[in-house]
C-alpha positions as CSV (number, residue, x, y, z in Angstrom):
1,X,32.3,11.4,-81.1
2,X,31.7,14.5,-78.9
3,X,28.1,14.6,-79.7
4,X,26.9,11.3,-79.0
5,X,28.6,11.4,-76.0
6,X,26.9,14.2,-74.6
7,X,23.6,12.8,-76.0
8,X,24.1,10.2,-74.0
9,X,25.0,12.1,-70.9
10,X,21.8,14.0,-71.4
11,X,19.6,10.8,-71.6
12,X,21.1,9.1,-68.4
13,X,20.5,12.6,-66.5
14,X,16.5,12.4,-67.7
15,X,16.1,8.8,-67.1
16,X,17.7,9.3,-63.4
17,X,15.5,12.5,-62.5
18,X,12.2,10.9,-62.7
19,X,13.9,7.4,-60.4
20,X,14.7,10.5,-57.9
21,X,11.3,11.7,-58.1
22,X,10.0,8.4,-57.7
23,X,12.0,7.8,-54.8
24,X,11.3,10.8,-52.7
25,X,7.5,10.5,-53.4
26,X,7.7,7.1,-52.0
27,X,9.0,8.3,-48.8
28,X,6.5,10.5,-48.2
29,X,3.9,8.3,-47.2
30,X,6.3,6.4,-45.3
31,X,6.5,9.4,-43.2
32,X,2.5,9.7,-43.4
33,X,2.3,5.9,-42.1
34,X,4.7,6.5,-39.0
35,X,2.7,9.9,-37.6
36,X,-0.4,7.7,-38.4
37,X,0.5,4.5,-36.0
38,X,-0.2,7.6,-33.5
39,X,-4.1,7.2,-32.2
40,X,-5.8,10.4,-31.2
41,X,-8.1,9.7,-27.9
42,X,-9.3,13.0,-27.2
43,X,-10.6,15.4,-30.7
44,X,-10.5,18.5,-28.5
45,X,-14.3,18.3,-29.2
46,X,-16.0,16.0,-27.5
47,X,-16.1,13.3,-25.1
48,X,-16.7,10.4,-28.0
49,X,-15.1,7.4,-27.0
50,X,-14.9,8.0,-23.1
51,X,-17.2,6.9,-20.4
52,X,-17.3,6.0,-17.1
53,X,-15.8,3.6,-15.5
54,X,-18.4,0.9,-14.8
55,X,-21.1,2.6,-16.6
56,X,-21.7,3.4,-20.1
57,X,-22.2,7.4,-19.9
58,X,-19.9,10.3,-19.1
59,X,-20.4,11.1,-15.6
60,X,-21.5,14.4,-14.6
61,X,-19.1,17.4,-14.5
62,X,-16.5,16.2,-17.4
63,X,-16.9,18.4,-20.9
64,X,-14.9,18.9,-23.9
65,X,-14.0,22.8,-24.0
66,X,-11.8,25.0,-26.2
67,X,-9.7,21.9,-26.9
68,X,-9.3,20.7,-23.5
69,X,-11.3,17.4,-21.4
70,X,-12.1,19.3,-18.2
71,X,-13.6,17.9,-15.2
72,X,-15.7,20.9,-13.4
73,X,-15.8,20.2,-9.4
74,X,-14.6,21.8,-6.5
75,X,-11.6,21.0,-4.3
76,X,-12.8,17.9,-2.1
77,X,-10.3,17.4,1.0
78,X,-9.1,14.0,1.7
79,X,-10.3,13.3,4.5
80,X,-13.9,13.7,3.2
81,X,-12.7,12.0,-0.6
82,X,-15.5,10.0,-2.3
83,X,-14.8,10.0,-6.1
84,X,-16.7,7.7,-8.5
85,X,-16.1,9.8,-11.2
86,X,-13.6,8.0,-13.2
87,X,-13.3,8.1,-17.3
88,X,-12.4,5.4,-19.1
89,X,-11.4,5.6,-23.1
90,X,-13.8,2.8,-23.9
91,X,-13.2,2.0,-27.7
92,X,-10.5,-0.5,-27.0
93,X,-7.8,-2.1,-24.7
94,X,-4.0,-1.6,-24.9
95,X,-1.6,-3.9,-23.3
96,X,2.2,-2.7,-24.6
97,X,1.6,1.2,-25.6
98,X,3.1,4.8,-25.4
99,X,1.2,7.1,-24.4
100,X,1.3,11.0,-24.1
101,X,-1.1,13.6,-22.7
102,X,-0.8,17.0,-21.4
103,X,-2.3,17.9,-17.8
104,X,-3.3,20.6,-15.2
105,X,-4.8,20.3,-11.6
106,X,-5.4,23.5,-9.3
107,X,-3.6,23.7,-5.8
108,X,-4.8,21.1,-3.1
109,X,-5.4,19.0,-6.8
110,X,-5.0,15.3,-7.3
111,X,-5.5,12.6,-9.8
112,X,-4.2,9.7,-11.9
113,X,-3.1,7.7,-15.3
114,X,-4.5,4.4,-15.1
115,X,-3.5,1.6,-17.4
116,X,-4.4,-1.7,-18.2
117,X,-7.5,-1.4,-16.4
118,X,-10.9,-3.5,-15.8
119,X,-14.3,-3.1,-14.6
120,X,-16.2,-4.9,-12.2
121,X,-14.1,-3.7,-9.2
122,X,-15.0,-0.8,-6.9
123,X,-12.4,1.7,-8.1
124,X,-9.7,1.5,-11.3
125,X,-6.8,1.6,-8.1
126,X,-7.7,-2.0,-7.0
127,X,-5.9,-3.6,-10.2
128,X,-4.2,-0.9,-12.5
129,X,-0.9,1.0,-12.1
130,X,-1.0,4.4,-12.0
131,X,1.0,7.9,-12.8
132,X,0.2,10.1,-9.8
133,X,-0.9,13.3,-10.5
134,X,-1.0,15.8,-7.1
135,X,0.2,19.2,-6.4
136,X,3.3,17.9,-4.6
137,X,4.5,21.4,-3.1
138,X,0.9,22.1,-1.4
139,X,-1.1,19.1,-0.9
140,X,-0.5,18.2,2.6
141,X,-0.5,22.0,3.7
142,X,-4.5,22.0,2.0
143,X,-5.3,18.1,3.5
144,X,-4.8,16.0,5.9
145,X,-2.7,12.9,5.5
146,X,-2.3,11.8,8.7
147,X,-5.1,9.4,9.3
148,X,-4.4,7.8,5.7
149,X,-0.5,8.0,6.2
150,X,-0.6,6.3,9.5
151,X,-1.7,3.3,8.6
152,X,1.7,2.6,6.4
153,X,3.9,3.3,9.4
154,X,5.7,6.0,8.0
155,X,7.8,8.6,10.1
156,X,5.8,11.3,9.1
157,X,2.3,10.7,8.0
158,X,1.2,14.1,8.0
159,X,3.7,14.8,4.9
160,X,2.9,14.2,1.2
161,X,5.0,10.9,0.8
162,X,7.5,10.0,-2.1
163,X,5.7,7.1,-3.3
164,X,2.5,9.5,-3.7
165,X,4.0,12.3,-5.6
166,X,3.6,12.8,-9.0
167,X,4.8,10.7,-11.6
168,X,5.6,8.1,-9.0
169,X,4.4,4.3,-10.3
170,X,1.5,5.0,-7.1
171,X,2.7,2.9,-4.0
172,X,5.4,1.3,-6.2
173,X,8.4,3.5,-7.6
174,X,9.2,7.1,-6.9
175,X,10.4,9.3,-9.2
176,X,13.9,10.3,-9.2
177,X,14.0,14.1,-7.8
178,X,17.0,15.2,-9.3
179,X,15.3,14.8,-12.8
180,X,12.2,15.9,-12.0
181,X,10.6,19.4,-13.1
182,X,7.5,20.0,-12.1
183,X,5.3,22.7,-13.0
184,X,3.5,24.2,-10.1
185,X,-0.3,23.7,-9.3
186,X,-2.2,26.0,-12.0
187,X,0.4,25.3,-15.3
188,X,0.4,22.2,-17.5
189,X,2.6,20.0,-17.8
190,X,3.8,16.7,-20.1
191,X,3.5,13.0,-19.3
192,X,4.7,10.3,-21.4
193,X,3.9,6.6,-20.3
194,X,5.5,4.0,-21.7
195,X,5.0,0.1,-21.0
196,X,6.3,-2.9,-22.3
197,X,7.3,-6.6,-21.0
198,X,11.3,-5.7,-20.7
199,X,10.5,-2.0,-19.6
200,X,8.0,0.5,-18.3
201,X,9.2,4.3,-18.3
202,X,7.7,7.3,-16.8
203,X,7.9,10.6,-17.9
204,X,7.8,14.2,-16.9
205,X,8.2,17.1,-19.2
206,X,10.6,15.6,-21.4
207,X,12.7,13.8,-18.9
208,X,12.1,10.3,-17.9
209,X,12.1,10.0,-13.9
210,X,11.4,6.4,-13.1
211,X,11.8,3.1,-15.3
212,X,11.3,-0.5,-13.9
213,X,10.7,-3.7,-15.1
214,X,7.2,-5.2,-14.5
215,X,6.4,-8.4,-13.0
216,X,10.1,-8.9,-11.7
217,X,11.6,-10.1,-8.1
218,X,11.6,-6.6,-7.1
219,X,8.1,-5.9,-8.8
220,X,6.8,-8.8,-7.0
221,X,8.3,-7.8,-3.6
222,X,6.7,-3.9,-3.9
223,X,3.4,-5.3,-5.2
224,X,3.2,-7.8,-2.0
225,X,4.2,-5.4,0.5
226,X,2.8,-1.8,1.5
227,X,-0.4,-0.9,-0.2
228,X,-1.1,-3.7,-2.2
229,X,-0.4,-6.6,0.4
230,X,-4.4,-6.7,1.0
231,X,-5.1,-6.0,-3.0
232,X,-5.6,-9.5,-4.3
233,X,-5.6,-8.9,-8.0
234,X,-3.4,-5.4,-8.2
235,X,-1.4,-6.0,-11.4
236,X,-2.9,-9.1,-12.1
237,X,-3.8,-7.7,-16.1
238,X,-1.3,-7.0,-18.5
239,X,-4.2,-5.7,-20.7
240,X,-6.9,-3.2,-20.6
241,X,-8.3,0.7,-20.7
242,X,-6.8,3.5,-20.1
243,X,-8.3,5.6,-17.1
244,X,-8.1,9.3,-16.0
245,X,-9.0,9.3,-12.1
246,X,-11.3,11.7,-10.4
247,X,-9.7,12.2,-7.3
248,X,-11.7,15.1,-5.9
249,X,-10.5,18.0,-7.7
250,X,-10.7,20.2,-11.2
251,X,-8.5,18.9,-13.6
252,X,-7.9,19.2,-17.4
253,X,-6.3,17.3,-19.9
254,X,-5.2,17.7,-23.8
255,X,-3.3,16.3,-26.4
256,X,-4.3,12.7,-25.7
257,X,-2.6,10.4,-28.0
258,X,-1.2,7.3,-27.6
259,X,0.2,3.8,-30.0
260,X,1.3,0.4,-29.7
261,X,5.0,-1.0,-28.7
């Protein structure tokens, strides 16, 4: 009686093994499909896939280097800002995404996030949100607000204002100080953007600083107020590209990645 017994114990161990096999090899590419919902926007290479906005070309001064998308310029002061240089990722539009990317700008540097853009307008800014990207602790000591501060009534025009530092929702939502860490002018840091119907987040190295909920009563009564009173069709897509902003200023950007909610 003993022997059969254990027999049979040793056949039910080697029929279970390869089940246990089977089963962990069919988690793997589980895991493989969930790091692949992921899309890569920047290879660290070159500029494939980006252009500028309204054109179909890179404009001048933007390169791929040692892993890194880096717009070559000098400091431009505000007063004397033109841009035009904006970069668009042009191979397709998002509408509820996560996005993360890595960043840098000098001191006196500012730039942008822009989502759910479209062309055909002067300047991304006319109808896309946008994560604000500045050098919040010397900005206003390099430029001067003043002339483009006054016109909001502020008490102090000359200062870099809430709504305009980084990772505010530009002109919209400020970011929540006591959560915010940012890196000084010359260090990257992390941003994490991420929008859907019931929620849009922003983030900051690794702590999230503002949330809101698009198109609501309060949405509605910031987008019809302040900068965007005179801005007809600011917000009015819920689809588009995704833009990095030349704002007069060096800046560099890696680990561009981004997927859909």
């Amino acid at each position: 009686m003993k022997l059969p017994v254990c027999l049979s114990l040793f056949v039910l161990l080697f029929s279970c093994a390869p089940a246990q096999n089977e089963s962990a090899a069919a988690s793997e590419p589980a895991a493989a499909e969930t790091e692949s919902e992921w899309i890569t926007l920047f290879d660290g290479e070159t500029t494939d896939g980006w252009r500028g906005y309204n054109a179909e070309e890179m404009p001048p001064g933007w390169v791929a280097e040692d892993g890194v998308l880096y717009f070559d310029t000098e400091v431009e002061l505000e007063q004397d800002y033109t841009g035009g240089k904006d970069i668009l990722y042009g191979e397709r539009e998002f509408d509820n995404f996560e996005l993360e990317l890595d960043w840098k700008i000098p001191p006196g540097g500012n730039s942008g996030i822009l989502y759910h853009v479209q062309e055909g307008y002067d300047a991304p800014s006319e109808v896309a949100p946008e994560y604000q990207l500045i050098d919040d602790a010397g900005y206003a000591d390099i430029h001067d607000l003043t002339g483009y501060n006054s016109q909001f009534g502020v008490d102090h025009p000359e200062r870099l204002q809430d709504w305009q530092s980084t990772a505010a929702d530009y002109a919209m939502y400020t970011p929540d100080s006591t959560k915010k860490h940012l890196n000084p002018a010359g260090e990257w840091n992390s941003t994490r953007i991420v929008y859907t119907p019931e929620r849009v987040e922003h983030w900051l190295n690794g702590e999230m600083v503002l949330s809101f909920v698009p198109y609501s009563e309060d949405w509605e009564a910031k987008r019809n107020s302040g900068k965007w009173k005179n801005a007809p069709d600011y917000g009015k897509f819920k689809s588009g590209y995704i833009v990095l902003q030349d704002h007069g200023s060096p800046l560099w950007f890696r680990n561009i990645r981004i997927r859909e909610r």
